[in-house]
C-alpha positions as CSV (number, residue, x, y, z in Angstrom):
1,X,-24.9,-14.6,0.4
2,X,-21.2,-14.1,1.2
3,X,-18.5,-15.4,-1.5
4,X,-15.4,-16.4,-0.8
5,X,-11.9,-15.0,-1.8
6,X,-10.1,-16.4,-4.8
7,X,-6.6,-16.7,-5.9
8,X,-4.6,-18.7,-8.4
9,X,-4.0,-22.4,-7.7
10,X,-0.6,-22.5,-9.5
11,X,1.5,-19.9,-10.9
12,X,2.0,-18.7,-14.4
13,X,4.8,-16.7,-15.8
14,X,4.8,-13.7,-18.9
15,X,7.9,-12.3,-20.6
16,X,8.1,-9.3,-23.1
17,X,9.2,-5.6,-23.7
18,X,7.5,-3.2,-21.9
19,X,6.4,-0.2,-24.1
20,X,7.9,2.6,-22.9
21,X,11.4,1.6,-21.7
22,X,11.7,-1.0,-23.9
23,X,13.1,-3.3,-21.2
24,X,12.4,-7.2,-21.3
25,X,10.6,-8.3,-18.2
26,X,9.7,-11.4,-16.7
27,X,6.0,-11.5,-15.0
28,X,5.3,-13.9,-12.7
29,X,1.7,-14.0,-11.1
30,X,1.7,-16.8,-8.2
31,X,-0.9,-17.4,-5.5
32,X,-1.1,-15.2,-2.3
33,X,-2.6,-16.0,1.5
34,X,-5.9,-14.5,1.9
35,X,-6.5,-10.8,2.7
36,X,-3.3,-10.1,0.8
37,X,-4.9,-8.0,-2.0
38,X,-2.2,-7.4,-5.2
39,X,1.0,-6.3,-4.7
40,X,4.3,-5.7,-7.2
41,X,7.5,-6.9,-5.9
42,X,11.2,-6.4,-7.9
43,X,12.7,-9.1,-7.9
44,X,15.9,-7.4,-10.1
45,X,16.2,-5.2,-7.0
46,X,18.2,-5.8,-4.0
47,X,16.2,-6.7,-1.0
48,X,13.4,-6.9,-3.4
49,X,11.0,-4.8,-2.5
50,X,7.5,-4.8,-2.6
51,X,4.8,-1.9,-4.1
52,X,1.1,-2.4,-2.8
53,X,-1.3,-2.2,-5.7
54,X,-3.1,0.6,-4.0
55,X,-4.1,4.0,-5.6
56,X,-2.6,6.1,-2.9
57,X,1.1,4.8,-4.3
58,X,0.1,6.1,-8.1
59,X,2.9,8.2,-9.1
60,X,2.7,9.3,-13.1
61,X,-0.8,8.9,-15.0
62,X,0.7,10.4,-18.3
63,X,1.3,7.1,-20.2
64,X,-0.1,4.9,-18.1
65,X,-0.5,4.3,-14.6
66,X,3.0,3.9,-12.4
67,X,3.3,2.7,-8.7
68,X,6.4,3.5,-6.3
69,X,7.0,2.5,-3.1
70,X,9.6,1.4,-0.5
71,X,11.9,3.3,-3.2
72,X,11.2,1.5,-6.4
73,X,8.4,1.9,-9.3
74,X,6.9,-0.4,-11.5
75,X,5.1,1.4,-14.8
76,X,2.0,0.5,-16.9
77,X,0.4,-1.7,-14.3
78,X,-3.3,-1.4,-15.4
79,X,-3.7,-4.0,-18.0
80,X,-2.4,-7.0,-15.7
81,X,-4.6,-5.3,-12.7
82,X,-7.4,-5.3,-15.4
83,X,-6.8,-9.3,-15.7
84,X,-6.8,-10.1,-12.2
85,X,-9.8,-8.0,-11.6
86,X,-11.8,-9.0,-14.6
87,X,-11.3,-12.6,-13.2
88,X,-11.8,-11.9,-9.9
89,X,-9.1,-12.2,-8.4
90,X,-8.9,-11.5,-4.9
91,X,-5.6,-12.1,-3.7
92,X,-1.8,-12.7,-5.8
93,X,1.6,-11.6,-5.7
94,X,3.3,-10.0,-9.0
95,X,7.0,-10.7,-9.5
96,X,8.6,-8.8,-11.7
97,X,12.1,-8.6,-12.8
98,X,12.0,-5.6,-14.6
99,X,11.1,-1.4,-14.0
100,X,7.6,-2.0,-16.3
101,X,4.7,-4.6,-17.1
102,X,4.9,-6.3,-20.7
103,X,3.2,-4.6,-23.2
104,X,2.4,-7.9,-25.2
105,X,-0.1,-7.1,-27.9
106,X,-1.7,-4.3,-25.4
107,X,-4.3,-5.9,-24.2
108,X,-5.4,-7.8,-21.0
109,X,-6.0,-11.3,-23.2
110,X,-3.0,-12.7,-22.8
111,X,-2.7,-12.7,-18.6
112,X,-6.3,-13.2,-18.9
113,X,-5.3,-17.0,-21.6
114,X,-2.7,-17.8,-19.0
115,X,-5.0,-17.0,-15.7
116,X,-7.4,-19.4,-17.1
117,X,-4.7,-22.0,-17.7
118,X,-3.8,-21.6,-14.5
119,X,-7.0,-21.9,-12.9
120,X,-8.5,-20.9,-9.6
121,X,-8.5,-21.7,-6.3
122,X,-10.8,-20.7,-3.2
123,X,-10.3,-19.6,-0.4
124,X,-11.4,-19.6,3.6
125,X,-11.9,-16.0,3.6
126,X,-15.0,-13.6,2.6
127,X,-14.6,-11.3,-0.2
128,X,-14.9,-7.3,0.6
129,X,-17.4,-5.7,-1.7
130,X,-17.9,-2.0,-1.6
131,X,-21.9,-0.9,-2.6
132,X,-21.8,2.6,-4.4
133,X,-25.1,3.9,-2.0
134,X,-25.3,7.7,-3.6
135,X,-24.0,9.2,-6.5
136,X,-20.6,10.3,-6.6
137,X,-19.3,12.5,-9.2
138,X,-15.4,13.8,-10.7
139,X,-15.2,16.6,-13.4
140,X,-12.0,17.9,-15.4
141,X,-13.4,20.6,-17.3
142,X,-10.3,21.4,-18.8
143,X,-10.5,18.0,-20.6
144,X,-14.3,18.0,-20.9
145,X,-13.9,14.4,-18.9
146,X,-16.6,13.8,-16.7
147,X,-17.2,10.6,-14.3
148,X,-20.2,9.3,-12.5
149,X,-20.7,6.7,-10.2
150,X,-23.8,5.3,-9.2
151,X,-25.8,2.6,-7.4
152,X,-26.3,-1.1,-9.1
153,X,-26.4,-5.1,-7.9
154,X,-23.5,-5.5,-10.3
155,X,-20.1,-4.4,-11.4
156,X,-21.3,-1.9,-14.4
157,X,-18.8,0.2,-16.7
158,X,-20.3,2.7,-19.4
159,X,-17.7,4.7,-21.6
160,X,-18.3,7.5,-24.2
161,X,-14.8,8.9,-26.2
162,X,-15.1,11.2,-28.9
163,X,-11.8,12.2,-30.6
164,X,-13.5,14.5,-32.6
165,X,-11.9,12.9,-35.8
166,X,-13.2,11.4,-38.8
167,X,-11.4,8.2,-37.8
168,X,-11.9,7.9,-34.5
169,X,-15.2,9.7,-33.7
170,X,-18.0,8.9,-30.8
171,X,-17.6,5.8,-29.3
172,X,-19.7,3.6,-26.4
173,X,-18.7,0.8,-25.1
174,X,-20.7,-1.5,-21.8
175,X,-20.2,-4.0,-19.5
176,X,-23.0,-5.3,-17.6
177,X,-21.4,-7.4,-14.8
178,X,-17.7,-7.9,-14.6
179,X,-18.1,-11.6,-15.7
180,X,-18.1,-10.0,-19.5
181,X,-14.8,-9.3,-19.1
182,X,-13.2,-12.0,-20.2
183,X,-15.1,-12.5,-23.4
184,X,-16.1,-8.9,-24.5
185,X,-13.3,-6.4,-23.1
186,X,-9.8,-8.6,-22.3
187,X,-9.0,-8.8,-26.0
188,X,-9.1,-4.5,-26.5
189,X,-6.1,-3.4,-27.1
190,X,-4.8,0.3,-26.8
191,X,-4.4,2.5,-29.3
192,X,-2.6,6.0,-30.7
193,X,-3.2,8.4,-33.4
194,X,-0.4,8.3,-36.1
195,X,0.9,11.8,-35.2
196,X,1.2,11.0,-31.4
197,X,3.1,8.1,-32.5
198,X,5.7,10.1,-34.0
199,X,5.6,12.6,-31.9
200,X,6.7,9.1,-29.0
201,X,9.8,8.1,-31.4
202,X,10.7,11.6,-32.0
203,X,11.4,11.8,-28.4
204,X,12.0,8.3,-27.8
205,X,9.0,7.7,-25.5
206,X,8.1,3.8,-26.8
207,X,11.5,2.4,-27.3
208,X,9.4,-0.5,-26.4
209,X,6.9,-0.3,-29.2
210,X,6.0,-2.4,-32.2
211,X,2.9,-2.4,-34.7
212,X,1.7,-5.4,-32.9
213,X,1.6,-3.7,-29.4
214,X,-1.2,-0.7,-30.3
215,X,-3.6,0.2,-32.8
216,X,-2.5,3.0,-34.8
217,X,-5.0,5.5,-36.6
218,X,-4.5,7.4,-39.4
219,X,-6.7,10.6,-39.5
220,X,-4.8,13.0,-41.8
221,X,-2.9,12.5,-45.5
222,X,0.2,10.3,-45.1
223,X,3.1,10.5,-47.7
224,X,4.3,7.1,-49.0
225,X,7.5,8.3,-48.1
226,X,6.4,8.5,-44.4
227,X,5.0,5.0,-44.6
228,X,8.4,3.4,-46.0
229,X,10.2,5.2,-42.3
230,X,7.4,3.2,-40.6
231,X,8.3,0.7,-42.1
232,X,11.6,0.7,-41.8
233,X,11.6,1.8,-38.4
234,X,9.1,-1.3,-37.2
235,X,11.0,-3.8,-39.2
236,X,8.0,-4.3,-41.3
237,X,8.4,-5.3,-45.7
238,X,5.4,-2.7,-45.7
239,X,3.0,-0.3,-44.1
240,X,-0.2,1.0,-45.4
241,X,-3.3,2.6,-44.2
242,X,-6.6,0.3,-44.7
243,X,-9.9,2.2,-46.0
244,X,-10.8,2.7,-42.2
245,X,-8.1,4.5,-41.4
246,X,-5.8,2.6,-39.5
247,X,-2.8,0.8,-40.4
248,X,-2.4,-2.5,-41.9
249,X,-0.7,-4.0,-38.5
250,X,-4.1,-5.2,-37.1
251,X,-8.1,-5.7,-38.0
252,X,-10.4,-4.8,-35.0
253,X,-11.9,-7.0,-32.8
254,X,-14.9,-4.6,-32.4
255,X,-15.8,-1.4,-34.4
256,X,-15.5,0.2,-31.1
257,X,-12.6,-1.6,-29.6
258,X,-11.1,1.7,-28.4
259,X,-14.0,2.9,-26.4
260,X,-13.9,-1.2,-24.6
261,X,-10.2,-0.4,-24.2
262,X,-11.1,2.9,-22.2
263,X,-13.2,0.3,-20.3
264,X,-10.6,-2.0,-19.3
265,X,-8.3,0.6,-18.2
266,X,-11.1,1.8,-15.5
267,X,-11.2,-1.8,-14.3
268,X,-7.6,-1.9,-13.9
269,X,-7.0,1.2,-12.2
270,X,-9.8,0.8,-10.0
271,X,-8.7,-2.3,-9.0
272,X,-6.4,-0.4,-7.1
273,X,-8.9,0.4,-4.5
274,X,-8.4,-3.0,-3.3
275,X,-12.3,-4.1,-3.1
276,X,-14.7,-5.6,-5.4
277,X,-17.1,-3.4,-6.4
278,X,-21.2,-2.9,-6.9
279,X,-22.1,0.2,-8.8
280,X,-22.3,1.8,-12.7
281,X,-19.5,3.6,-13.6
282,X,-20.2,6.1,-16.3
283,X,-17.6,7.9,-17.6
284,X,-17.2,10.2,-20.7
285,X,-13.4,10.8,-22.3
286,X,-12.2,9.1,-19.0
287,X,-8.0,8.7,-18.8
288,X,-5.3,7.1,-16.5
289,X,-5.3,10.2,-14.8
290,X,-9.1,11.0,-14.4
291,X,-9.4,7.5,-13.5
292,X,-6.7,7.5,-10.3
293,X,-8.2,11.0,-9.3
294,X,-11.8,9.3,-9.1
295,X,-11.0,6.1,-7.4
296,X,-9.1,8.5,-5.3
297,X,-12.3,9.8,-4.0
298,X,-13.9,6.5,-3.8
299,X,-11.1,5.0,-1.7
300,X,-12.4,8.2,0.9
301,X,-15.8,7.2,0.8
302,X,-14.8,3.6,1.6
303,X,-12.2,4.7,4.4
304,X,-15.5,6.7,5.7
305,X,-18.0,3.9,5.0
306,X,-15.5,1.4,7.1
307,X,-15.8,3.6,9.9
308,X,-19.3,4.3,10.3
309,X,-21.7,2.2,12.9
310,X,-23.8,0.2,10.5
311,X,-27.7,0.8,11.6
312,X,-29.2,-3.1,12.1
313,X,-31.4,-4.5,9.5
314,X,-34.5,-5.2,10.7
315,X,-36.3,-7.8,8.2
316,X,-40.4,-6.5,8.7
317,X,-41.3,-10.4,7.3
318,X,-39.4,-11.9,9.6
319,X,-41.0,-12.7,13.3
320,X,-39.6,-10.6,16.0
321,X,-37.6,-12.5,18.6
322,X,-40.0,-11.1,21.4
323,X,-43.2,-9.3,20.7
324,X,-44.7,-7.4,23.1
325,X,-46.4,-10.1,25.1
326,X,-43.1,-11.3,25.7
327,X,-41.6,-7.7,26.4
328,X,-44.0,-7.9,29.4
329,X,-43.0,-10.6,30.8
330,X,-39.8,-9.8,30.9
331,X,-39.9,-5.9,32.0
332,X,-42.0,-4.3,34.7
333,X,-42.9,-1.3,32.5
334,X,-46.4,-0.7,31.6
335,X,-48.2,1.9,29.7
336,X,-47.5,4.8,29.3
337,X,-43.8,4.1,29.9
338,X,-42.9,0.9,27.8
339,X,-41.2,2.2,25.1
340,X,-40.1,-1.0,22.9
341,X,-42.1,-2.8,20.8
342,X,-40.1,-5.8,19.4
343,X,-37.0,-7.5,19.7
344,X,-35.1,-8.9,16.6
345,X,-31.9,-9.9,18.0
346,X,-30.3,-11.2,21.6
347,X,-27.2,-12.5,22.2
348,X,-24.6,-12.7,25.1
349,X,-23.5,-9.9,24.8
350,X,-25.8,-7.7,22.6
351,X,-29.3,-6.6,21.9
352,X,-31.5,-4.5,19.1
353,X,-35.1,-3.3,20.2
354,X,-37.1,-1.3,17.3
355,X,-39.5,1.4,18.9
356,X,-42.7,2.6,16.4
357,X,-42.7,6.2,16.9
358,X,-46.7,7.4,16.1
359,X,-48.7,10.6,16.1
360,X,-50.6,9.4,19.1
361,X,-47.8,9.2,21.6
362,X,-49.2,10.6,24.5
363,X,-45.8,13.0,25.5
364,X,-46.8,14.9,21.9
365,X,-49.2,16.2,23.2
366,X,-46.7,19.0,25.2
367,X,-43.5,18.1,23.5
368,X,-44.3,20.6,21.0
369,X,-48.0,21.4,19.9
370,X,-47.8,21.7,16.4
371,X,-44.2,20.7,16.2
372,X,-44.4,16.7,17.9
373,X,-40.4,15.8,19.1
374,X,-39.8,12.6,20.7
375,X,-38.0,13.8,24.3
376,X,-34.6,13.0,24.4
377,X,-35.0,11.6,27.9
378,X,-37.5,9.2,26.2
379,X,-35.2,8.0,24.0
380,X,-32.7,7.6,26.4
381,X,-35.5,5.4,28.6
382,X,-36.3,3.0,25.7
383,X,-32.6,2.3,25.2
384,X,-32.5,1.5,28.6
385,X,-35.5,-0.9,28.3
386,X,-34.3,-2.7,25.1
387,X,-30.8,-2.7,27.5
388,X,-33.2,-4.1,30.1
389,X,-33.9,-7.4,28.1
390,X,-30.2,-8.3,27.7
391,X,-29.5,-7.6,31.2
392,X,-32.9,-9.5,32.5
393,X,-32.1,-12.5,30.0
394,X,-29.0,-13.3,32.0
395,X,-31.4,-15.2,35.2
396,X,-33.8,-17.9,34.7
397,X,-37.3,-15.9,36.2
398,X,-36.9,-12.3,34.8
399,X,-40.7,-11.0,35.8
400,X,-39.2,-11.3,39.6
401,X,-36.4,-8.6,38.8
402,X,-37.0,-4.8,38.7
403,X,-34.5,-2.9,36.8
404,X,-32.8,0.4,37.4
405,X,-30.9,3.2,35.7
406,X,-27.6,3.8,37.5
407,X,-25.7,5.6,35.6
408,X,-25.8,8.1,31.9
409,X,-22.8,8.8,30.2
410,X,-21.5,10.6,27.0
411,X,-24.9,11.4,25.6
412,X,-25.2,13.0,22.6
413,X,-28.6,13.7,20.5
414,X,-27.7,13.9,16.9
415,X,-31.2,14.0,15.1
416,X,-34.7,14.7,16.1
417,X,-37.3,11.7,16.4
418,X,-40.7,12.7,14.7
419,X,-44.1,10.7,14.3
420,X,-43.9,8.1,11.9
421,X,-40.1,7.6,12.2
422,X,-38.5,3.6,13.3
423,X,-36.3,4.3,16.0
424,X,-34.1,0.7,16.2
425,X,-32.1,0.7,19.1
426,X,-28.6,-1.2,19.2
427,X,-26.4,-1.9,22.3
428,X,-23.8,-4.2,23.2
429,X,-21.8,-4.8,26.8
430,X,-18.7,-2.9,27.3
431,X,-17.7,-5.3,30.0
432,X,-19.4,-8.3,31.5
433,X,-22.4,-8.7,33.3
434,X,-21.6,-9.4,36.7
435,X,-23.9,-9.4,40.2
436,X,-26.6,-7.8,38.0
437,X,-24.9,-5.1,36.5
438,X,-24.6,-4.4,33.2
439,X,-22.8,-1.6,31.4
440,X,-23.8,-0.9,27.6
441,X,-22.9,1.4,25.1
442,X,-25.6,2.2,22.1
443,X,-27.1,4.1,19.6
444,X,-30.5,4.4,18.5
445,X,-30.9,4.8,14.2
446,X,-33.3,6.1,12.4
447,X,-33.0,4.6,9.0
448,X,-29.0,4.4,8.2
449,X,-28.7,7.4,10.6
450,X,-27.7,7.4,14.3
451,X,-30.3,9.8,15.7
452,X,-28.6,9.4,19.9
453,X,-25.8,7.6,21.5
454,X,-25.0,6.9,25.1
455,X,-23.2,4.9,27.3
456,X,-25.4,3.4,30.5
457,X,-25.1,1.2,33.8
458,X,-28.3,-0.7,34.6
459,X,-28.7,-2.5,37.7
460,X,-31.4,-5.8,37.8
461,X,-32.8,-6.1,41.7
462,X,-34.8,-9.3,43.0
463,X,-38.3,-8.0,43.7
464,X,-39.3,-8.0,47.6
């Protein structure tokens, strides 16, 4: 069942600092025509240009995920995409006055709160999905992260982190279907060990940060005097680390609320493929960077999968269109030389034919003894015949037509055809029928793989 594309029905607007320039921005998300996907524009820029949300315009993974294009950037984009891809969002424009998203408390919750005040609207349009088929794999071995993709009905996430700390150990976190998001991982906010932090203010890397923007863990000795700077420094009366090992900013909204923010940072950084997505994402010690790399190579896959002829499916509950009885009526072959079986779909302008290939096909006996090989030419014959029924379904009394092969072009066998194989033939017309000529181009599939292709005339001729 096809769903339909969804975007905003009014827009909504989000102000705050971002973390690591410390500049205030205003965030607008606002509806979008369909097929428009997410884009960034500046509006603080001249011309105000615009940054497709697309992977291929990443930039910087090394605190967070930054886009450029058509000469401007826009910085730690992945917990808005994250929103708008944990609601399903298909289609919106992001205005942005400013060189870097909000921080707000660090999480996706709070475009998530005002997405949902917003509400949705649908659209005309089908959604894209992408279906993960085969596994597909990304290693760093240099940061022990690894990242597996595999197939699934739904939009699955598994994460493993280990910190190797006696804070901040092993950690898993799951999502089962992408509508979790909203309850289980928007609210995960992100989070830093104490000495990274200082090592950020040392070199003034989060002039945008606050105690209320991360989770901070503590997993060494900390002087009281260090605590009072803190303290100072983030405008707080006082700083102190709880019993847990984290400071007194913030209680958890999960024990492993890290691991769930390692979650949401996949979602929004895969949203940058542009498609909605079926398949189990398991990842272990997975990062901004690991992440663009890997959606990187899926965007690759899906370039490919666009491109490749799609075998027909062939339901084997549902009634053919035309069983052989009805073959016969139509073409003058007979056996040994009728070479379809069934028809399962006939239009104006296209056909598919499914041919049974068994052991006790009388060319195996000489095409090869002890190695059976469907004949090309054969193949070529019943693509011609499932051709035939197109061509013959174009006149009103089709058993007073003979049909003829005029023409063979650009050939090309790809895969043998052995016993017990489903050969399903698909052709469609190149250019209209006209005076009983009819020029097709096909393939012939064998499971999801095209096995021959050819381009053929045929020629129907009134019989006597």
């Amino acid at each position: 069942m096809s769903v339909k594309q969804v975007t905003l029905k009014q827009e909504i607007t989000v102000e705050g600092a971002g973390l690591h320039t410390g500049v205030n921005a205003r965030l607008t998300l606002k509806p979008a025509p369909e097929n428009h996907g997410y884009k960034f524009q500046r509006t603080d820029v001249k011309g105000q240009p615009v940054i497709d949300a697309d992977v291929d315009n990443v930039v910087d993974t090394s605190r967070g995920t930054t886009l450029s294009a058509n000469g401007v950037k826009v910085s730690t984009t992945e917990h808005v995409l994250a929103a708008l891809a944990g609601m399903e969002i298909d289609n919106a424009l992001i205005e942005i006055d400013g060189p870097e998203v909000p921080i707000l408390d660090g999480s996706s919750y709070q475009f998530v709160d005002a997405i949902s005040k917003a509400g949705l609207r649908e659209q005309e349009a089908t959604r894209t999905y992408f279906e993960i088929k085969e596994n597909l794999t990304y290693e760093e071995p240099a940061r022990n992260v690894e990242m597996l993709a595999v197939p699934s009905p739904d939009y699955r996430i598994t994460v493993m982190v280990d910190y190797n700390s006696p804070v901040l150990g092993t950690q898993h976190a799951q999502m089962h279907k992408i509508t979790e998001f909203k309850s289980e991982i928007a609210k995960c906010r992100t989070f830093v060990f104490l000495h990274e932090l200082e090592m950020l203010l040392k070199h003034d890397l989060i002039k945008g940060g606050d105690l209320n923007n991360a989770i901070v863990f503590v997993d060494r000795e900390v002087p009281q005097s260090k605590l009072d700077e803190l303290a100072t420094l983030f405008k707080k009366p006082k700083v102190e680390v709880k019993h847990l090992g984290f400071l007194n900013n913030v209680e958890l909204h999960y024990q492993n609320e890290p691991a769930r923010h390692k979650l949401l940072d996949i979602i929004g950084d895969f949203a940058l493929l542009g498609v909605h997505l079926k398949g189990h994402i398991l990842a272990a010690r997975p990062g901004h960077a690991a992440n663009v790399a890997f959606a990187k190579q899926f965007k690759e896959v899906i370039r490919k999968d666009k491109t490749r002829v799609r075998a027909p499916q062939i339901d084997p509950n549902k009634p053919p269109l035309f069983d052989i009885n009805r073959i016969e009526s139509f073409l003058p072959h007979r056996f040994p030389f009728l070479m379809i079986d069934k028809i399962t779909e006939l239009s104006e302008t296209g056909v598919v034919g499914v041919k049974n290939v068994t052991a006790s096909e009388w060319y195996f006996q000489g095409h090869f003894p002890g190695n059976p090989v469907m004949p090309g030419v054969l193949l070529i014959e019943a693509m011609a015949q499932t051709g035939g029924i197109l061509v013959l379904n174009t006149v009103p009394d089709p058993s007073n037509y003979w049909t003829y092969f005029l023409k063979i072009e650009t050939a090309r066998f790809k895969q043998m055809v052995k016993p017990g194989d489903t050969v399903v033939f698909k052709l469609e017309l190149i250019s209209p029928i006209r005076r009983g000529l009819c020029h097709m181009g096909g393939q012939a599939f064998v499971g999801d793989k095209v096995v021959m292709e050819a381009e053929m005339m045929a020629q129907i001729v009134k019989k006597g």
